[in-house]
C-alpha positions as CSV (number, residue, x, y, z in Angstrom):
1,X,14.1,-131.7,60.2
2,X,10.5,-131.0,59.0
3,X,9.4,-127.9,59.8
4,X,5.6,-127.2,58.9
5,X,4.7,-123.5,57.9
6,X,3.0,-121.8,60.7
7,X,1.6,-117.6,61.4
8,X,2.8,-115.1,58.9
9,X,4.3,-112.5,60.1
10,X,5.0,-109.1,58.7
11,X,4.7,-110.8,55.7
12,X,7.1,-113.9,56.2
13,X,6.0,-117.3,56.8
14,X,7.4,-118.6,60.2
15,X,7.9,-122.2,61.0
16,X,5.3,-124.0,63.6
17,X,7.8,-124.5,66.2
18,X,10.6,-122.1,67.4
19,X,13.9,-123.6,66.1
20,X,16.2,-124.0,68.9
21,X,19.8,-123.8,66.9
22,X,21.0,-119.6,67.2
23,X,22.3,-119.9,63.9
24,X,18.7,-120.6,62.4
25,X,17.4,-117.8,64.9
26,X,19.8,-115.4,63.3
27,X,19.0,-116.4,59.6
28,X,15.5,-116.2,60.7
29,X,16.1,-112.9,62.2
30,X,18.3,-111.7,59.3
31,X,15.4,-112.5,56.8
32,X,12.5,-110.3,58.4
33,X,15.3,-107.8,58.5
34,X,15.7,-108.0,55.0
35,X,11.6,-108.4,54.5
36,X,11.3,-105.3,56.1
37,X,13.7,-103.7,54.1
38,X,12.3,-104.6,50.9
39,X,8.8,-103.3,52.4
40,X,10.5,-99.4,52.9
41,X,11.8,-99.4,49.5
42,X,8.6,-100.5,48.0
43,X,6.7,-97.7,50.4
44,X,9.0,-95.1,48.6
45,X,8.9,-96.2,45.7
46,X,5.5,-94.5,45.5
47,X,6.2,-91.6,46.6
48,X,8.8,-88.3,46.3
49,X,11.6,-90.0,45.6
50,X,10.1,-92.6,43.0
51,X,9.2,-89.8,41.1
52,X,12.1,-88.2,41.2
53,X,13.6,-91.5,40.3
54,X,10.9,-91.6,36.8
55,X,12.2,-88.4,36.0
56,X,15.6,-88.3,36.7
57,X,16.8,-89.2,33.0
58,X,14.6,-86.5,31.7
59,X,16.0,-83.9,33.9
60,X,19.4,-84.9,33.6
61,X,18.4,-84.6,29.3
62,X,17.1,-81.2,30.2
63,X,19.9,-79.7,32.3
64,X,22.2,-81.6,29.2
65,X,20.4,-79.4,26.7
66,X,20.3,-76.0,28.4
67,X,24.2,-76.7,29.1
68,X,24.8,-77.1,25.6
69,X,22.1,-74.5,24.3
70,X,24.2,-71.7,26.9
71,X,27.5,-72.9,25.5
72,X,26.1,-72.0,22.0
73,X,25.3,-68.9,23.3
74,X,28.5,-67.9,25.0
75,X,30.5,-69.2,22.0
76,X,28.3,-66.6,19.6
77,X,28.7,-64.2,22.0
78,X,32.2,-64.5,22.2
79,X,33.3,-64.5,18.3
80,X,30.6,-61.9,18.5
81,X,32.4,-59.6,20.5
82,X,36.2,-60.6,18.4
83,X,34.5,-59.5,15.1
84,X,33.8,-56.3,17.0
85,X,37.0,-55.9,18.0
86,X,38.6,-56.9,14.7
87,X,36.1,-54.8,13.0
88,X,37.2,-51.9,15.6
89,X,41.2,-52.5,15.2
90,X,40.7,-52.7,11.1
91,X,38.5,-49.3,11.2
92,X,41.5,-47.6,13.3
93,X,43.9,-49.0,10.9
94,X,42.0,-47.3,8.1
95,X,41.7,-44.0,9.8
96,X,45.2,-43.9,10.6
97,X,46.3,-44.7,6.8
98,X,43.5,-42.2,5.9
99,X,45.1,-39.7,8.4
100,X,48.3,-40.5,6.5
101,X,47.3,-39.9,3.4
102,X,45.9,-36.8,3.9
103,X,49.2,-35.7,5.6
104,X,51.1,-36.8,2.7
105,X,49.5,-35.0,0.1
106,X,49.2,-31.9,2.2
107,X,53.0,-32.6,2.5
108,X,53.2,-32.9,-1.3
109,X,51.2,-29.7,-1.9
110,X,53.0,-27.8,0.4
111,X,56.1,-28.7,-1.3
112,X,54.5,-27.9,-5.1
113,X,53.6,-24.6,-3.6
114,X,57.3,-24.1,-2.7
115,X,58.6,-25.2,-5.7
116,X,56.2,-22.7,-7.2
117,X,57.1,-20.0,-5.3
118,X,60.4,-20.5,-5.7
119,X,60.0,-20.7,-9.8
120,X,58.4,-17.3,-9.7
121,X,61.0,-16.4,-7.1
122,X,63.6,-16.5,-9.8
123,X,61.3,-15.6,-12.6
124,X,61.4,-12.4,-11.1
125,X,65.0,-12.2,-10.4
126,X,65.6,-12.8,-14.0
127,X,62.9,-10.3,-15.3
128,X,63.6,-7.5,-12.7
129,X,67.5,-8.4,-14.2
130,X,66.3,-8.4,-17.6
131,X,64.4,-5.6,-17.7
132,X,67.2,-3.5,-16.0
133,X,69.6,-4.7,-18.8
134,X,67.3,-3.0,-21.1
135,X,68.3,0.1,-19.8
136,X,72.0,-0.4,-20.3
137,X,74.3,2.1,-22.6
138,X,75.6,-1.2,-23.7
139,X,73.8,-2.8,-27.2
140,X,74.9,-6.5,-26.5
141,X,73.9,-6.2,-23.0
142,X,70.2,-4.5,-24.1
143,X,70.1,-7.4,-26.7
144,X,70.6,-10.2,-24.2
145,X,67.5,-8.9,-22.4
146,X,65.9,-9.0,-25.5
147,X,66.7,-13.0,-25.7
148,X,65.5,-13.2,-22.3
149,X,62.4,-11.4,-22.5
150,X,61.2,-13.1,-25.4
151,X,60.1,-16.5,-24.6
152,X,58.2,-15.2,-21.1
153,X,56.6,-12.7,-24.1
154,X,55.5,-15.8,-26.5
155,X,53.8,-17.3,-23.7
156,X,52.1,-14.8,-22.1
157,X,51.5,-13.3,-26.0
158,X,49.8,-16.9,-26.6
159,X,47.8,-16.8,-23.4
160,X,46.2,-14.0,-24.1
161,X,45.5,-14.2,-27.5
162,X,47.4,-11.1,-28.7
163,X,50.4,-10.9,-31.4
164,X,54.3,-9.7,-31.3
165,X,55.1,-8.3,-34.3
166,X,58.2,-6.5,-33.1
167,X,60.2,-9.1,-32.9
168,X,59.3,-11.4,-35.9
């Protein structure tokens, strides 16, 4: 069938004569449809959505990047805030061992003192006894004070600075 090239319209070449078969009416049909399709997108792809379009891989990059970037940020912020708290639990650890300490030694000293009080305790036992024996009617008795009071009597004799010569 020869079939000449006749009026263009909206941009597609139509044959001369009409064709008469429907099923190269609806090819024919189905074309301009097509046509006019291809003449929308190519309207917008010059304008909003085009653009859009340009950019979108940029954007997308951008949005990528700040994701990441406030990621990094949270992440710092969050070991951030554990270092804190380690930092927080270690210090409480140390004042409690601290506290500890202190209550030890205070326990310790407390206990020295009683130990010391109960040294001088008997000290004076022993010299209020020993200086009572000195009074006895009985010699061995006075002489056993005697041997009692003496070494308390070196010491104190040393610590002053001052000589026995009774006993010597």
């Amino acid at each position: 069938m020869a079939v000449g090239l006749g009026t263009v319209q909206a941009g597609v070449a139509l044959p001369a004569q009409a064709p008469r078969d429907p099923k190269t009416e609806l090819e024919v049909e189905k074309l301009r449809q097509e046509v006019r399709k291809l003449q929308l997108e190519n309207d917008n792809a010059d304008g909003y959505g085009a653009s859009l379009l340009r950019w979108a891989p940029l954007i997308t990059l951008g949005a990528g990047a700040v994701a990441i970037l406030l990621s990094i940020r949270k992440e710092f912020r969050e070991q951030r805030a554990q270092r804190r708290s380690e930092t927080d639990v270690r210090q409480k650890e140390l004042d409690h061992r601290v506290g500890q300490a202190k209550l030890e030694q205070k326990q310790r000293e407390d206990e020295l003192k009683q130990r010391q009080a109960e040294v001088q305790r008997r000290f004076d036992e022993l010299f209020s006894q020993a200086v009572a024996n000195l009074g006895s009617d009985k010699e061995s008795i006075q002489l056993s004070a005697v041997v009692v009071l003496d070494e308390p009597l070196r010491v104190s004799c040393r610590l002053f600075g001052l000589s026995l010569g009774l006993l010597a």
